[in-house]
Structures are given as C-alpha cells and as structure tokens.
C-alpha positions in Angstrom: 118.4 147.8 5.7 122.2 149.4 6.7 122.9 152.8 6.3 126.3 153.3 4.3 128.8 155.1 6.5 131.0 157.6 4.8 134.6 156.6 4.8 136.4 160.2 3.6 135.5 163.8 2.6 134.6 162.5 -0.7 131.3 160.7 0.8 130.1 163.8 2.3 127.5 165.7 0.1 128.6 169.7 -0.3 126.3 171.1 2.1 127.8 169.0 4.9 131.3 169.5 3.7 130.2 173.9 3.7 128.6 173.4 7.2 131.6 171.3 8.7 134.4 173.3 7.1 132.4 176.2 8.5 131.3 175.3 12.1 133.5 172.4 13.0 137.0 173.9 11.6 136.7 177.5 11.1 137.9 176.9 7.6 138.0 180.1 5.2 135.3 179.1 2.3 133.3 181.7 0.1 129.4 181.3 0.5 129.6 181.5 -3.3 131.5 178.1 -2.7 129.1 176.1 -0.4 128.0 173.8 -3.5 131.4 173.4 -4.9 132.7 170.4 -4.2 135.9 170.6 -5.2 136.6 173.8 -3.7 135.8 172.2 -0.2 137.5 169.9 -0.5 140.0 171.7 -1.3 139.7 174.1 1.8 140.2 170.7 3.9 143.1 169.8 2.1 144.9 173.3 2.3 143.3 173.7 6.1 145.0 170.6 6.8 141.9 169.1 7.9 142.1 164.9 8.3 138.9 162.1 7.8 140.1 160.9 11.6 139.4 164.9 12.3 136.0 164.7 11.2 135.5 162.0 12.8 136.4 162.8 15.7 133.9 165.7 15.9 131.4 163.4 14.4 131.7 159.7 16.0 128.7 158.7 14.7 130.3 158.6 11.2 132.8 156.5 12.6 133.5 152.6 11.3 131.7 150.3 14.0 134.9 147.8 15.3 132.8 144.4 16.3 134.7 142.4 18.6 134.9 138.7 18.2 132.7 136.6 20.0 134.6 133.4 21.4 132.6 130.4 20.3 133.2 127.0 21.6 133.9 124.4 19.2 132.8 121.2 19.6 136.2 119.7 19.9 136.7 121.9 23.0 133.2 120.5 24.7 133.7 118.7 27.7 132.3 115.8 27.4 130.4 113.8 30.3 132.3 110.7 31.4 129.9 108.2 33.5 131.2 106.1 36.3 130.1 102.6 37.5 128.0 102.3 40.4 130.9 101.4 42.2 132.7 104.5 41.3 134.9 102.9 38.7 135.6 104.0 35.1 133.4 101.9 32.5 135.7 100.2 30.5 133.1 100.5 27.9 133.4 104.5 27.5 136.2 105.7 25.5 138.2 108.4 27.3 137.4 111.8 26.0 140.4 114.6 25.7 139.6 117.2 27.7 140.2 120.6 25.9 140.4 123.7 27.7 140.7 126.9 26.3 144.1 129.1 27.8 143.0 132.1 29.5 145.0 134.7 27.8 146.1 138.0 30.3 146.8 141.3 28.2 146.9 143.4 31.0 146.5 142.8 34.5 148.2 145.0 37.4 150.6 143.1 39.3 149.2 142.9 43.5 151.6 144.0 45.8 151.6 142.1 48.9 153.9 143.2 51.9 155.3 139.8 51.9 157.2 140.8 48.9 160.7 141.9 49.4 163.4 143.5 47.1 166.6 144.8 46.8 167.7 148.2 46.6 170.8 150.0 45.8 171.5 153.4 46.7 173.8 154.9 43.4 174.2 158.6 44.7 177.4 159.7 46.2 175.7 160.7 49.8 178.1 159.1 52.5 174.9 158.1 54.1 171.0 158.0 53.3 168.1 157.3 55.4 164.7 157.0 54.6 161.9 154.7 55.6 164.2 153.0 58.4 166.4 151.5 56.1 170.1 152.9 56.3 172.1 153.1 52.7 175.5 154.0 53.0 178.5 154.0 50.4 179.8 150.8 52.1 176.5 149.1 51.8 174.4 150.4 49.3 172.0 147.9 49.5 169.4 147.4 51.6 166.4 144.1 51.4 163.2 146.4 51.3 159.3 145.5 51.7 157.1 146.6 48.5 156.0 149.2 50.4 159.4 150.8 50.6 160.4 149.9 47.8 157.8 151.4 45.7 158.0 154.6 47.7 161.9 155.1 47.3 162.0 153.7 43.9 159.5 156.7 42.6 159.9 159.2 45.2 163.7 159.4 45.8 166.6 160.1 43.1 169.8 158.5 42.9 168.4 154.5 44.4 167.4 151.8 41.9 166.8 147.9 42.1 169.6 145.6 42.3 170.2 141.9 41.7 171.2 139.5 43.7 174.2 138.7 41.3 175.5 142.1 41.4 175.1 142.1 45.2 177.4 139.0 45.3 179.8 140.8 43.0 180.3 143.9 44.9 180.6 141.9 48.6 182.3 138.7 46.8 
C-alpha cells in the first residue's frame, strides 16, 4: 500500500497548513484562522510562500525521482562463439554481431599530466614579465608552458591568456 504524497498547499489538511505557516515561515495568521483553509492559503500566497519552499523544509514530502536501471537487451548479449579443436572458427556457427553498449561521460575532470604543454600569451602592456621562469616580453609574448604553469598563471595572474598556434604564426609570420 503507497502513501499519496502531497503535490501543493492544496493537499495539506489545515492544521498542517496553521502549524507550517506558523513555525516553518513565520507567516501572520489569526488562531481564529487555523481551520480556514482558504485563509491559509491565502497567507502563503500573500507571504509569498512556494510548494518547492515547503518542500524544502519538508523533503520527505518531496516526489521520489527513480533513476533508470540500464537493462540489457538481448540483442546486446554477447553471445559465445566456439572454436574447433584446432582453434579454428566452425564453419557451422553463424557469426554473431557483437553489440556493445557506448559508455556515455557526462562529467569527468580532465587529468593534468606534466607532459602536457601550452601556449601562453602575455596581453598586458608590461615591457617585461616574469613568473614561474618563463620570461614574457612585448616582443615575445608567448611563451610554451607546462600544465603546471600554465594553470597557475592562467588563474593567478591578470593580463596572460592562452594562444593558438595560428595566431602565434601570424604575429612572427
């Protein structure tokens, strides 16, 4: 047997509608009012009060989100292929497709390995800037960086951003 969840103030009998206006939102309603529906209600309405409010004092109240459970077909069952004794296909045995499912990535963090390298240009109008022993001046504002580096002057530094290699071409042509 399932219990009903309320979906909106309207579900709510008045004595939980009185006690939540009261205790939950600090809502301005009459004791004279706590079986009036309506008039709660109301109070909600004018206190500007949501259902996601309430429900976010209350989770319990809150719709129950069931994620979907990835079953197998049978058309993506691998199928068991035998081989001949002497480790040849049996010409008997009809090939079977082998079906596998993608692995989809929503979000994954990109590793940063020190191998990586990238390029930097400096765009502020300092003749010269060093940090992390690479050397930026107007001249040559770009400088081939580790990730390292690069992640530290990228979001600790003002006035450097990355470059392509298409624009470094360009500007030494």
């Amino acid at each position: 047997m399932s219990v009903e969840l309320p979906k909106g103030f309207e579900d709510l009998k008045p004595t939980e509608l009185y006690r939540s206006a009261l205790e939950d939102f600090a809502l301005p309603v009459e004791e004279e009012d706590k079986n009036k529906k309506k008039v709660l209600l109301a109070a909600f309405l004018e206190g500007g009060v949501t259902w996601d409010d309430y429900v976010a004092q209350h989770p319990e109240v809150a719709p129950v989100v069931e994620e979907p459970v990835y079953q197998p077909s049978a058309a993506n069952q691998v199928q068991d292929t035998t081989l001949h004794p002497e480790n040849k296909w049996d010409e008997n045995v009809e090939a079977v497709a082998v079906v596998e499912t993608p692995r989809v990535v929503v979000k994954e963090a990109i590793p940063v390995t020190s191998q990586d390298s990238y390029l930097i240009k400096m765009t502020r109008e300092n003749p010269l800037f060093e940090v992390r022993g690479h050397k930026f001046t107007r001249s040559h504002p770009y400088a081939l960086v580790n990730a390292v580096d690069a992640d530290y002057i990228l979001t600790n530094e003002e006035g450097f951003r990355q470059a392509t290699p298409s624009e470094l071409r360009e500007f030494y042509g």
